[in-house]
SEGU-35393 format. One record per atom (N, C-alpha, C, O): residue in one letter; x, z, y. Coordinates in pm, whole numbers, plus 50000, padded with zeros to 5 digits. Example, Ala and Ser with C-alpha at 12.3 -4.5 7.8 and 13.67 -1.06 7.14 Angstrom:
A513195078049431 A512305078049550 A513205078049670 A514245084649668 S512855070849775 S513675071449894 S512905078750003 S513415080450114 
This chain:
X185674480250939 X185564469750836 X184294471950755 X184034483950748 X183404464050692 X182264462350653 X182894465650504 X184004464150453 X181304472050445 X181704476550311 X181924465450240 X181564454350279 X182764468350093 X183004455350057 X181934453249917 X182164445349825 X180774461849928 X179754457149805 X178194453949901 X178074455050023 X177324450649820 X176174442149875 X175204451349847 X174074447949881 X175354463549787 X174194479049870 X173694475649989 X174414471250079 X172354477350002 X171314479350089 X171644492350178 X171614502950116 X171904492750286 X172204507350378 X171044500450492 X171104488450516 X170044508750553 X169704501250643 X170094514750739 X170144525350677 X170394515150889 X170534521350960 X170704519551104 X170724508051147 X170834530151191 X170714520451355 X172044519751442 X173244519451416 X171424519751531 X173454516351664 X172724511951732 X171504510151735 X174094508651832 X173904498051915 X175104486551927 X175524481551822 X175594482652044 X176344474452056 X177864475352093 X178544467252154 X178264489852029 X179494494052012 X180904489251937 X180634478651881 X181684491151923 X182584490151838 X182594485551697 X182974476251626 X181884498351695 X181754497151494 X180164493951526 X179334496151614 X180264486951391 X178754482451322 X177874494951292 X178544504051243 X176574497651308 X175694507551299 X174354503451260 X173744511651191 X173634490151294 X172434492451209 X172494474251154 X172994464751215 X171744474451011 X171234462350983 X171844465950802 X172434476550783 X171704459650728 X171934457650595 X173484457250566 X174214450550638 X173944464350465 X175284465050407 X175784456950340 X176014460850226 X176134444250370 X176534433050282 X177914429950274 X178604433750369 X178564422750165 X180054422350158 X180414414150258 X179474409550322 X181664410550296 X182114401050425 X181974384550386 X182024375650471 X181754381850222 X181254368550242 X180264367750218 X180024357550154 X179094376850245 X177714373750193 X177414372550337 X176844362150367 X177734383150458 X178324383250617 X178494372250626 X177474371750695 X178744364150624 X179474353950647 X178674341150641 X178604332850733 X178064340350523 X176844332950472 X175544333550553 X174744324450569 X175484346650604 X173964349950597 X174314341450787 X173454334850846 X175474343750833 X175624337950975 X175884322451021 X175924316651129 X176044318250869 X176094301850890 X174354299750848 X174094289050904 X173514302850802 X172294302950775 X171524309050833 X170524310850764 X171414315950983 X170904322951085 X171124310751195 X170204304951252 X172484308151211 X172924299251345 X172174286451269 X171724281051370 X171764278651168 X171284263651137 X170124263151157 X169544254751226 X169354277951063 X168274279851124 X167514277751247 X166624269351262 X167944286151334 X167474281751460 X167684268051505 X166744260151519 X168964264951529 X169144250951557 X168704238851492 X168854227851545 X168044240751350 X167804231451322 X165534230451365 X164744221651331 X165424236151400 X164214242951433 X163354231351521 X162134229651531 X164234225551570 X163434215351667 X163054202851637 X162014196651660 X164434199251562 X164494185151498 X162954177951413 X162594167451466 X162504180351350 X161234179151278 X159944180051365 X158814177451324 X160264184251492 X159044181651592 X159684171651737 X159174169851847 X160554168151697 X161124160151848 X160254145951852 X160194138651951 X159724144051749 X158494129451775 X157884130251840 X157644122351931 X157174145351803 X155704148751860 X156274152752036 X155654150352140 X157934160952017 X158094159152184 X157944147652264 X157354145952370 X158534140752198 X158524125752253 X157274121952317 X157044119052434 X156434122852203 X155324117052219 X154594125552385 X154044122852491 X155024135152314 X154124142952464 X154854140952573 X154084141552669 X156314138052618 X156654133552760 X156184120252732 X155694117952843 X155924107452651 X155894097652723 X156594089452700 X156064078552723 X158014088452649 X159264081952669 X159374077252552 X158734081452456 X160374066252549 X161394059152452 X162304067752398 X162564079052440 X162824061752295 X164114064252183 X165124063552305 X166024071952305 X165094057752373 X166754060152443 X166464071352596 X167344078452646 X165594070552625 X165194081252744 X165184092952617 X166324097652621 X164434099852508 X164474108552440 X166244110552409 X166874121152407 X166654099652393 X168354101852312 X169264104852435 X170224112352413 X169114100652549 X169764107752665 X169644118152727 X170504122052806 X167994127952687 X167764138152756 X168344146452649 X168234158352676 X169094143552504 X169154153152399 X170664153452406 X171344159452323 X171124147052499 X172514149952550 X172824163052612 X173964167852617 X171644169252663 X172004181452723 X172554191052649 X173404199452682 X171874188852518 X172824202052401 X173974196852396 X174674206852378 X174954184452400 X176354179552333 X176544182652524 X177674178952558 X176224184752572 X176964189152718 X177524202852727 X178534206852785 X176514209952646 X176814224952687 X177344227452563 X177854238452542 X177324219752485 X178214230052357 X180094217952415 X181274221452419 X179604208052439 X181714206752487 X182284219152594 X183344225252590 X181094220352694 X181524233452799 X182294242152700 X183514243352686 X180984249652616 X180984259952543 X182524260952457 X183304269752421 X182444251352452 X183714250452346 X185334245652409 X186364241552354 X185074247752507 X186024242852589 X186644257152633 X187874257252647 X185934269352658 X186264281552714 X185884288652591 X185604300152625 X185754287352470 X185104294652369 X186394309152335 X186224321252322 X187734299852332 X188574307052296 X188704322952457 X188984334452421 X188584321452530 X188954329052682 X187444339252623 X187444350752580 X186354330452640 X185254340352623 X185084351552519 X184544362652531 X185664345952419 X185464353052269 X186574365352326 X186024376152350 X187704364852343 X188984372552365 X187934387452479 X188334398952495 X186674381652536 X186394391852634 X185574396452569 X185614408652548 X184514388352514 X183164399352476 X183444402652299 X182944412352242 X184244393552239 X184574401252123 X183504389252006 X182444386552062 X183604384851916 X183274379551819 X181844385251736 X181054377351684 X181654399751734 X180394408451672 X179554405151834 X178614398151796 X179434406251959 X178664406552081 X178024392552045 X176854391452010 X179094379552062 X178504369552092 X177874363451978 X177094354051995 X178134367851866 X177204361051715 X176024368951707 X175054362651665 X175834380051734 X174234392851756 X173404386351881 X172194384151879 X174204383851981 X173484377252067 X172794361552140 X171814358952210 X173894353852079 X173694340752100 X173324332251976 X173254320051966 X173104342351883 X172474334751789 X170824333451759 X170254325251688 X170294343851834 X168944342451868 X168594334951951 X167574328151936 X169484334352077 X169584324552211 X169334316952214 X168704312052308 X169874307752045 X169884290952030 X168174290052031 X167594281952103 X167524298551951 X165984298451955 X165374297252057 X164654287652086 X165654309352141 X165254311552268 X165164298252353 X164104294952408 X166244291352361 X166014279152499 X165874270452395 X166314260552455 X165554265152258 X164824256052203 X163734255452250 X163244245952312 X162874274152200 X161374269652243 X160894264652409 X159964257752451 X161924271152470 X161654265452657 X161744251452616 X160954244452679 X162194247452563 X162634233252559 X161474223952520 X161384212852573 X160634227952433 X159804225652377 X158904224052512 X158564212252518 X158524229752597 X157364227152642 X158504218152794 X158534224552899 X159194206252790 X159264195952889 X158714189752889 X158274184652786 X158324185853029 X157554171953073 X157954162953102 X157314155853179 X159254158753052 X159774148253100 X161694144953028 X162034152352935 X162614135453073 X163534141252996 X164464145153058 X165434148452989 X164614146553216 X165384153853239 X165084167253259 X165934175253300 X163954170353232 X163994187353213 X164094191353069 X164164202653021 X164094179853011 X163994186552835 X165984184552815 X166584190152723 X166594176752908 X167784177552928 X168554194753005 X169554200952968 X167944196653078 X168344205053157 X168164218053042 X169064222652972 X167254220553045 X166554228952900 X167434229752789 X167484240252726 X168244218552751 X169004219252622 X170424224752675 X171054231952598 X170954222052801 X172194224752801 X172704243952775 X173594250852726 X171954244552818 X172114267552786 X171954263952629 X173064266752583 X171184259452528 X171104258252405 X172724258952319 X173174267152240 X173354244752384 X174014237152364 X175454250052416 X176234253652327 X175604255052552 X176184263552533 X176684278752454 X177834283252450 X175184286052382 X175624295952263 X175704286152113 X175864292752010 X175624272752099 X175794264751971 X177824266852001 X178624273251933 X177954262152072 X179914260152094 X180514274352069 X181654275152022 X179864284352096 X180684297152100 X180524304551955 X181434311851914 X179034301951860 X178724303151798 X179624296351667 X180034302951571 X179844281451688 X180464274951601 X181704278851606 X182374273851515 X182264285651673 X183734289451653 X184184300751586 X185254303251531 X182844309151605 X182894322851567 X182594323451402 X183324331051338 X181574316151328 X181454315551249 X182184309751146 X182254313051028 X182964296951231 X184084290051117 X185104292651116 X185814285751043 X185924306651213 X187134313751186 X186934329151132 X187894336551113 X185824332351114 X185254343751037 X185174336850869 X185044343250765 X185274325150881 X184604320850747 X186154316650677 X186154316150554 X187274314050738 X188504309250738 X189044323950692 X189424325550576 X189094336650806 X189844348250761 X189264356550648 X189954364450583 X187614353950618 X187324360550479 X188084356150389 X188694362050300 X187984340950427 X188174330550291 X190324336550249 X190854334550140 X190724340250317 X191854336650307 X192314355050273 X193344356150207 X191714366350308 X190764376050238 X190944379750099 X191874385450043 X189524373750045 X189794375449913 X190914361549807 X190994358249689 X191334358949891 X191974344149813 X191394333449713 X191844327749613 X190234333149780 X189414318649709 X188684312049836 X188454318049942 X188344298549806 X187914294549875 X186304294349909 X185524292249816 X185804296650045 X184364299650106 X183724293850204 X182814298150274 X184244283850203 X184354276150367 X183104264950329 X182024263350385 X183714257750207 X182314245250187 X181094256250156 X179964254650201 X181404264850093 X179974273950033 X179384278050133 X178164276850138 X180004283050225 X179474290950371 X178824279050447 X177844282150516 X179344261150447 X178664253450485 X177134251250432 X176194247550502 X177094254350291 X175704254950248 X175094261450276 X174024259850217 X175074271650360 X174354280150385 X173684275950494 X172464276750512 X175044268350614 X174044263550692 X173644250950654 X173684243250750 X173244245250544 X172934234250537 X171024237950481 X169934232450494 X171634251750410 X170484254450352 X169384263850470 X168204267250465 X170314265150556 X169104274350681 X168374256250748 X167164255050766 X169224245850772 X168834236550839 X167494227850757 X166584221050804 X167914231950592 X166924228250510 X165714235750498 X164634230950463 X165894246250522 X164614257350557 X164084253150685 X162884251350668 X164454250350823 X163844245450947 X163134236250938 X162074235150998 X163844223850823 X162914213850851 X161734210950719 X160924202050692 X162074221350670 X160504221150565 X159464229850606 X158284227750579 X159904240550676 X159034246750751 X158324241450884 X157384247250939 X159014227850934 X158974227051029 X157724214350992 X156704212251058 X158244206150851 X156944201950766 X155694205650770 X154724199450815 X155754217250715 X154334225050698 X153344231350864 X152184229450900 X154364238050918 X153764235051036 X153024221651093 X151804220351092 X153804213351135 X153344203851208 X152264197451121 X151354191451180 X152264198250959 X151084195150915 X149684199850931 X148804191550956 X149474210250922 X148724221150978 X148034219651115 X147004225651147 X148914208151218 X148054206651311 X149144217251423 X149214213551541 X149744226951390 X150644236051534 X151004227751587 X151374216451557 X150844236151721 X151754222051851 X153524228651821 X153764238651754 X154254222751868 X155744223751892 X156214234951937 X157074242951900 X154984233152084 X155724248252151 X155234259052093 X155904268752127 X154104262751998 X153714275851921 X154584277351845 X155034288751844 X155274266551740 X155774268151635 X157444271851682 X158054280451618 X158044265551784 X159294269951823 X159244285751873 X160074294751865 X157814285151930 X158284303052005 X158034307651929 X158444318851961 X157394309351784 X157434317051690 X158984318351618 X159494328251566 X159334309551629 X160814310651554 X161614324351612 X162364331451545 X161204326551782 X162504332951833 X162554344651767 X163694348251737 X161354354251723 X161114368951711 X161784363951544 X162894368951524 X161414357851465 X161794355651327 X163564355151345 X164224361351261 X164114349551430 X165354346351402 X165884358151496 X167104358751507 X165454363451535 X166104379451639 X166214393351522 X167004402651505 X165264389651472 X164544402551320 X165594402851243 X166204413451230 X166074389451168 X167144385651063 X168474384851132 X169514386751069 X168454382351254 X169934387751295 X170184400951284 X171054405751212 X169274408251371 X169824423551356 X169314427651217 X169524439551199 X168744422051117 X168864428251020 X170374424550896 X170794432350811 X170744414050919 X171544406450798 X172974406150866 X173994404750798 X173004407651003 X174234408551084 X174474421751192 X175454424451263 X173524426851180 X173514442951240 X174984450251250 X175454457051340 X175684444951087 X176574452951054 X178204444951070 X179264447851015 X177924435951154 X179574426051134 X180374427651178 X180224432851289 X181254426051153 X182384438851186 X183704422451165 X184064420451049 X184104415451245 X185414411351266 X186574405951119 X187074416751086 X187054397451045 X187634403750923 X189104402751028 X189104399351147 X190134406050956 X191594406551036 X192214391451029 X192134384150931 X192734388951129 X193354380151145 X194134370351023 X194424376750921 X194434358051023 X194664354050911 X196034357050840 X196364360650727 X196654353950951 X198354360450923 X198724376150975 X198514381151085 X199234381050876 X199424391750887 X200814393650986 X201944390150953 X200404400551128 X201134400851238 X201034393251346 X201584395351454 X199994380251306 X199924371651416 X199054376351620 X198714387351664 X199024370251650 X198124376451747 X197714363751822 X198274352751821 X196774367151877 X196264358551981 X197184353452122 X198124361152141 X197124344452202 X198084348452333 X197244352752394 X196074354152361 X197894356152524 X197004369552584 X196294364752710 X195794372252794 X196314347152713 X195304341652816 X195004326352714 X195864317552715 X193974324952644 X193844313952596 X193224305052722 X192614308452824 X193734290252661 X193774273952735 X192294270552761 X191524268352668 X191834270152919 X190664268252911 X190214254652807 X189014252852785 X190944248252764 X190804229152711 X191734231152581 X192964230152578 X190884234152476 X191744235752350 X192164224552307 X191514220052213 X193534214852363 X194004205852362 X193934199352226 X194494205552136 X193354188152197 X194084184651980 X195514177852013 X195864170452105 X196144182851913 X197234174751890 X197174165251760 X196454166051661 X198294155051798 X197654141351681 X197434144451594 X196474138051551 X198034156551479 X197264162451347 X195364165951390 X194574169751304 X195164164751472 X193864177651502 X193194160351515 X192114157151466 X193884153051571 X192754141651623 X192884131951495 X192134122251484 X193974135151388 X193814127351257 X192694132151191 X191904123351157 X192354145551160 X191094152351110 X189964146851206 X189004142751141 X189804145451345 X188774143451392 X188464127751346 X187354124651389 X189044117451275 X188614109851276 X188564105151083 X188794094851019 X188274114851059 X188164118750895 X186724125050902 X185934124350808 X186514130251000 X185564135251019 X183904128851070 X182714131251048 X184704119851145 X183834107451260 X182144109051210 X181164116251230 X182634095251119 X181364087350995 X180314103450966 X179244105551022 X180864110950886 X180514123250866 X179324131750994 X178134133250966 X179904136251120 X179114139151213 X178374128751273 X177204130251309 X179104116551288 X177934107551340 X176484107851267 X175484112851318 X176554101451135 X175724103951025 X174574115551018 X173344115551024 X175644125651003 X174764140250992 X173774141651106 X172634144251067 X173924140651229 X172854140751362 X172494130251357 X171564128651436 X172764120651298 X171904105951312 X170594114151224 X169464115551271 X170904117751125 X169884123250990 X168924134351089 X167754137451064 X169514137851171 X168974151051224 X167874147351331 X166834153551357 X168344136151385 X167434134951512 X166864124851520 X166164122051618 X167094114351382 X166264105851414 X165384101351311 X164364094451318 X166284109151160 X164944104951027 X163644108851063 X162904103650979 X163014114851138 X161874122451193 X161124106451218 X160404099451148 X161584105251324 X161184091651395 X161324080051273 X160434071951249 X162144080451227 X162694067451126 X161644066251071 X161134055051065 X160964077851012 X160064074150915 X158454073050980 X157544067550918 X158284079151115 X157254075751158 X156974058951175 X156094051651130 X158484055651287 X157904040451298 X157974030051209 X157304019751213 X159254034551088 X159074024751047 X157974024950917 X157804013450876 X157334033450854 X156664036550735 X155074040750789 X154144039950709 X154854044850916 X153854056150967 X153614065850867 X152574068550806 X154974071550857 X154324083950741 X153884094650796 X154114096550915 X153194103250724 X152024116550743 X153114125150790 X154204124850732 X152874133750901 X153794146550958 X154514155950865 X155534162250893 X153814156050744 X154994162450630 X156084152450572 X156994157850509 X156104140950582 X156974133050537 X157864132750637 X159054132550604 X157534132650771 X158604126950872 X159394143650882 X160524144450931 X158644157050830 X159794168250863 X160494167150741 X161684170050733 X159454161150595 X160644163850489 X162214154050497 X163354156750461 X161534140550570 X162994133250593 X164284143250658 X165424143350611 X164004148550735 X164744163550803 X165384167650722 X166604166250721 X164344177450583 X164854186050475 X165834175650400 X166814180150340 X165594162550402 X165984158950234 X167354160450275 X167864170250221 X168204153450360 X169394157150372 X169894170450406 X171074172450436 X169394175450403 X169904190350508 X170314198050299 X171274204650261 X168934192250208 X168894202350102 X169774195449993 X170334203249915 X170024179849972 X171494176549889 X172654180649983 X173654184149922 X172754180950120 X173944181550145 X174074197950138 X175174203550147 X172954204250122 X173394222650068 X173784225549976 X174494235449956 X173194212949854 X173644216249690 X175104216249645 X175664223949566 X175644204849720 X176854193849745 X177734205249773 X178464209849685 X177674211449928 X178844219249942 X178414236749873 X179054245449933 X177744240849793 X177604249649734 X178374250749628 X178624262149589 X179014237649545 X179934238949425 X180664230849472 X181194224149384 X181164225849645 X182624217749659 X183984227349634 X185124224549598 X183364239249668 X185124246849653 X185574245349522 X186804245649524 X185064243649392 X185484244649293 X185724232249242 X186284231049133 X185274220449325 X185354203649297 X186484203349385 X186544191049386 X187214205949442 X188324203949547 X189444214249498 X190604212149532 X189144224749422 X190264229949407 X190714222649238 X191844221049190 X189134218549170 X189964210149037 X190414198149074 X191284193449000 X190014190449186 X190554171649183 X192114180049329 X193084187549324 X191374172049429 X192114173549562 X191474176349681 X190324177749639 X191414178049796 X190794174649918 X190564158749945 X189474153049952 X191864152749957 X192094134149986 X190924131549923 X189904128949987 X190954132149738 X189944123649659 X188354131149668 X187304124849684 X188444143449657 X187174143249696 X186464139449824 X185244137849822 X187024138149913 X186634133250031 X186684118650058 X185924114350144 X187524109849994 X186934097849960 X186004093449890 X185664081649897 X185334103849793 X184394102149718 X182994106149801 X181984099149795 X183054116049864 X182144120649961 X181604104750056 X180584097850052 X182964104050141 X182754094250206 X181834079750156 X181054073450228 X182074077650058 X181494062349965 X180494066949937 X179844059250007 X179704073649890 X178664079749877 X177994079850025 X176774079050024 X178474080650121 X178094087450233 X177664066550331 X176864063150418 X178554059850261 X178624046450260 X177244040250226 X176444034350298 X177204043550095 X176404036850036 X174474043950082 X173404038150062 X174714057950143 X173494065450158 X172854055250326 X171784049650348 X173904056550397 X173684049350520 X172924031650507 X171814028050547 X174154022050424 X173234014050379 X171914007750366 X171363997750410 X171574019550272 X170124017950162 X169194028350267 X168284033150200 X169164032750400 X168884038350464 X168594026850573 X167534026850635 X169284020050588 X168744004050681 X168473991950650 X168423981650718 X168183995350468 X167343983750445 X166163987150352 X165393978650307 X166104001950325 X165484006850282 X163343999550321 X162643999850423 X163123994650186 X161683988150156 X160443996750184 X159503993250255 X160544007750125 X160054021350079 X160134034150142 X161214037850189 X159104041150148 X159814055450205 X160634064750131 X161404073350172 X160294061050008 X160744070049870 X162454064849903 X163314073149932 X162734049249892 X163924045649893 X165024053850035 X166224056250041 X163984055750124 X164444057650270 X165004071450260 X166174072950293 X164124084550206 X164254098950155 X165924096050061 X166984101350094 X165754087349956 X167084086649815 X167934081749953 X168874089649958 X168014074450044 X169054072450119 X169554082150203 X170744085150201 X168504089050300 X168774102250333 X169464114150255 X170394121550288 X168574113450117 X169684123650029 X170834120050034 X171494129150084 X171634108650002 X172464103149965 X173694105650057 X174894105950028 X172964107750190 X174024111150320 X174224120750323 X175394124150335 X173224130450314 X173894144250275 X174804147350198 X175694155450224 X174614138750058 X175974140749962 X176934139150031 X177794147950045 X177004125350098 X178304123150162 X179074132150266 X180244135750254 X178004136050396 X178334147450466 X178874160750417 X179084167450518 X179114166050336 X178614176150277 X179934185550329 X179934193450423 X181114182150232 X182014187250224 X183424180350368 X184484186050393 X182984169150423 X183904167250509 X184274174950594 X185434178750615 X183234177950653 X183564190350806 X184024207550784 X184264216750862 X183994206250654 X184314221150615 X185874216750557 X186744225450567 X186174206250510 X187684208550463 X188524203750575 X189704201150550 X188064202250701 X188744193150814 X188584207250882 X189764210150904 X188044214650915 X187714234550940 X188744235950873 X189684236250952 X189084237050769 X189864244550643 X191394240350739 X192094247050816 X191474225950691 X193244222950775 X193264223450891 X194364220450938 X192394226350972 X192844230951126 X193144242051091 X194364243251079 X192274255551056 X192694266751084 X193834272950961 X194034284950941 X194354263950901 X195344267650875 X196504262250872 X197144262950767 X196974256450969 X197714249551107 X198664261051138 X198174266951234 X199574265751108 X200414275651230 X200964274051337 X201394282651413 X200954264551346 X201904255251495 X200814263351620 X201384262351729 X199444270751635 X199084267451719 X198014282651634 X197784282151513 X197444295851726 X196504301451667 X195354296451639 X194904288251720 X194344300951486 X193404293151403 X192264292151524 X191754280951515 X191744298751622 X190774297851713 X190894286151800 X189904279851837 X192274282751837 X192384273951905 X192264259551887 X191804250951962 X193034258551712 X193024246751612 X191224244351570 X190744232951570 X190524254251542 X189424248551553 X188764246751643 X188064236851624 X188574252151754 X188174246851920 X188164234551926 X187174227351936 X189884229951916 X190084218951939 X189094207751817 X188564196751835 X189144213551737 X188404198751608 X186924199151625 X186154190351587 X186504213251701 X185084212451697 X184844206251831 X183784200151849 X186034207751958 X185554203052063 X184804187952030 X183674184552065 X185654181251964 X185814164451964 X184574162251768 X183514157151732 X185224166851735 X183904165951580 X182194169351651 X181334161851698 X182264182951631 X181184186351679 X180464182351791 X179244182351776 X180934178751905 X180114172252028 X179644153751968 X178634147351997 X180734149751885 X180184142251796 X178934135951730 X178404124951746 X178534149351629 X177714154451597 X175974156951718 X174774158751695 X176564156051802 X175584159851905 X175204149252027 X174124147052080 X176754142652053 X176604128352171 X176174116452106 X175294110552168 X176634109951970 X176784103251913 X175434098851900 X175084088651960 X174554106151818 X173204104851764 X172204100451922 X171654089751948 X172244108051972 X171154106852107 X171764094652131 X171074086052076 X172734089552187 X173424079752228 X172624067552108 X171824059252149 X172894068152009 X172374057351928 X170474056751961 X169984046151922 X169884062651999 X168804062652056 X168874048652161 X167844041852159 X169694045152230 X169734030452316 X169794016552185 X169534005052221 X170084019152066 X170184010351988 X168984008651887 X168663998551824 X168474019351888 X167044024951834 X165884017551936 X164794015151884 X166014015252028 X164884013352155 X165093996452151 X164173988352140 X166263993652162 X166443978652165 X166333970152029 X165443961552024 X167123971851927 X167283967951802 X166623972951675 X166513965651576 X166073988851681 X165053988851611 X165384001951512 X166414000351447 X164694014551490 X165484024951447 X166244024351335 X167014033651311 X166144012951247 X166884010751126 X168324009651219 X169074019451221 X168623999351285 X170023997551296 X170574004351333 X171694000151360 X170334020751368 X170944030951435 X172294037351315 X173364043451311 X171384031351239 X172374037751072 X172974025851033 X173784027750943 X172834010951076 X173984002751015 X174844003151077 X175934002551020 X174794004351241 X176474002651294 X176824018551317 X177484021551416 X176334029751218 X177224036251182 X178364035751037 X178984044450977 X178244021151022 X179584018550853 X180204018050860 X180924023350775 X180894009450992 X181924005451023 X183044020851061 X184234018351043 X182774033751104 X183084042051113 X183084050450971 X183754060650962 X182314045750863 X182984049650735 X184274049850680 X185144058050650 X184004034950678 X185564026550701 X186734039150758 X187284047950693 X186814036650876 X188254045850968 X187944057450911 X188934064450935 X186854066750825 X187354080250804 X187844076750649 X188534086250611 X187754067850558 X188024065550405 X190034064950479 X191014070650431 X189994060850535 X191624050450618 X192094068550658 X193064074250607 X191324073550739 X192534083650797 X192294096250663 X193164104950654 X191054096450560 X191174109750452 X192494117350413 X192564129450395 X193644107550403 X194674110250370 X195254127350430 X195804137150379 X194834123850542 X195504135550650 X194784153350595 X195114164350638 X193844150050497 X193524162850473 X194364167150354 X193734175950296 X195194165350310 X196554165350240 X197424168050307 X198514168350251 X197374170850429 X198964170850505 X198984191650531 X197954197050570 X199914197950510 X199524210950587 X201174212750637 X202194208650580 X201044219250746 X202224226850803 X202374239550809 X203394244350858 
């Protein structure tokens, strides 16, 4: 078990049992520093996918179908996440596949075309699924641990590593770096801060005291209708969030021709309200409710989408982008929260299942709106995402329900 104060120990190991080298941090600072390592990287690309574009050649919907390869390999990923984790252990696959995500970004970076920049994403897309599971039931058994809640805060972290990618990813591309320098620089940066900030992670115990795993998990972490009521509380939320991710870049090139720091800060702006947002939701959800704050999220999240497709201005276009972040912020972490604490079913499996169908979401959804981007025009990629506001305000209720 990891010490429980935030002393500096630096020291070495290897890939044993117990933790042996990297920084001595408490289990939710652990915890933090691994939702802000895994965004990091992943968010690393997003803020140069124009300039990919530009260099294969292709359209918004040839670009939005080859970026299917990551929502391919993270449903795999997440489909066997629970069997895999049970073998190599939860400390192996977060030390190792969290640099990984870097690693086949930057390959990715240098395609010529989109089915190799497809092919390229799917290994990506596979340590994102194994990764996301590991981090949001580590973030569930701290949370439940010290008995407060850590789950939206731990989301800021990765909101705030994704907000670091794409302001950095700003300044780069301003500067004139090509894509593929600036991604392969990422890998050694994000390999350094793993083994330094996660060197030491060590597992927390299970959530229920006595529970256990079964002793062959379901290759297909089935949802059951509670799991698919959250997934669609969730919808608006992930659609949104990768809409913001993969296409404000572009949004603001074609429709504004703004300067290469504007089109990565469109990136940051949501990535950095929706970090602020879930940095003080645990304490906004434990004074109102889950239901109401998440209808409040949602309308906000309404109104950001909107003023985002009719947006005059770039300034207006950025306040709309922020605006989605507000809304995103706290959904996917309190819809995390009531899966994994579900007993009908162990917490690895309950979130499998919400991340299988949320998260690939998050990842099919957006590229996919790339065919509506090519035909109709990149604004409308964000209006006929409202109508899916709608059905998550309708099903919020369900984050009130626990068994």
């Amino acid at each position: 078990m990891v010490d429980s104060n935030t002393n500096v120990a630096l020291v070495s190991g290897g890939f044993g049992s117990e933790p042996r080298f990297g920084l001595a941090l408490s289990p939710a600072m652990r915890v933090f520093a691994a939702f802000f390592l895994y965004s990091f990287g992943l968010g690393s690309i997003f803020p140069r996918l124009g300039e990919i574009q530009r260099g294969m050649g292709v359209g918004e919907g040839a670009l939005g179908l080859a970026l299917i390869g990551t929502a391919a390999g993270t449903l795999v990923s997440l489909t066997f996440a629970s069997r895999l984790l049970e073998r190599i252990g939860y400390r192996r696959a977060l030390l190792v596949l969290t640099p990984m995500i870097a690693v086949f970004f930057a390959i990715a970076s240098w395609a010529s075309g989109p089915l190799m920049l497809f092919l390229c994403l799917v290994p990506a897309g596979l340590c994102i699924g194994v990764v996301e599971v590991v981090v949001n039931v580590e973030a569930d058994r701290v949370e439940h641990q010290l008995g407060r809640r850590i789950m939206n805060r731990a989301h800021a972290f990765w909101s705030f590593g994704f907000f670091a990618a794409g302001l950095l990813g700003a300044g780069i591309s301003q500067l004139g770096v090509s894509p593929q320098l600036h991604l392969a620089g990422m890998v050694p940066v994000v390999l350094v801060a793993t083994l330094l900030l996660l060197g030491r992670f060590s597992p927390a115990p299970l959530r229920e005291a006595g529970t256990t795993e079964p002793e062959e998990a379901p290759h297909f972490a089935r949802p059951t209708w509670a799991i698919m009521a959250l997934v669609c509380v969730t919808l608006s939320a992930m659609l949104l969030e990768g809409a913001g991710a993969d296409w404000s870049a572009i949004y603001m090139r074609d429709v504004f021709a703004a300067a290469p720091w504007v089109c990565g800060l469109a990136v940051a702006a949501g990535a950095f309200t929706q970090a602020v947002m879930r940095f003080f939701a645990d304490g906004l959800v434990e004074r109102f409710s889950p239901v109401l704050f998440a209808r409040c999220l949602l309308s906000v999240l309404g109104c950001g989408a909107l003023l985002v497709t009719l947006a005059p201005t770039p300034a207006l276009a950025l306040l709309g982008l922020g605006l989605m972040g507000v809304g995103t912020s706290g959904i996917f972490p309190l819809a995390m929260s009531a899966a994994a604490q579900r007993v009908d079913r162990p917490a690895a499996v309950n979130v499998a299942a919400l991340a299988q169908i949320s998260f690939v979401v998050f990842l099919l959804g957006p590229p996919l709106l790339g065919q509506v981007a090519e035909h109709f025009g990149v604004r409308t990629l964000y209006g006929v995402c409202l109508p899916f506001v709608l059905l998550s305000l309708l099903a919020a209720g369900s984050l009130g329900k626990r068994t």
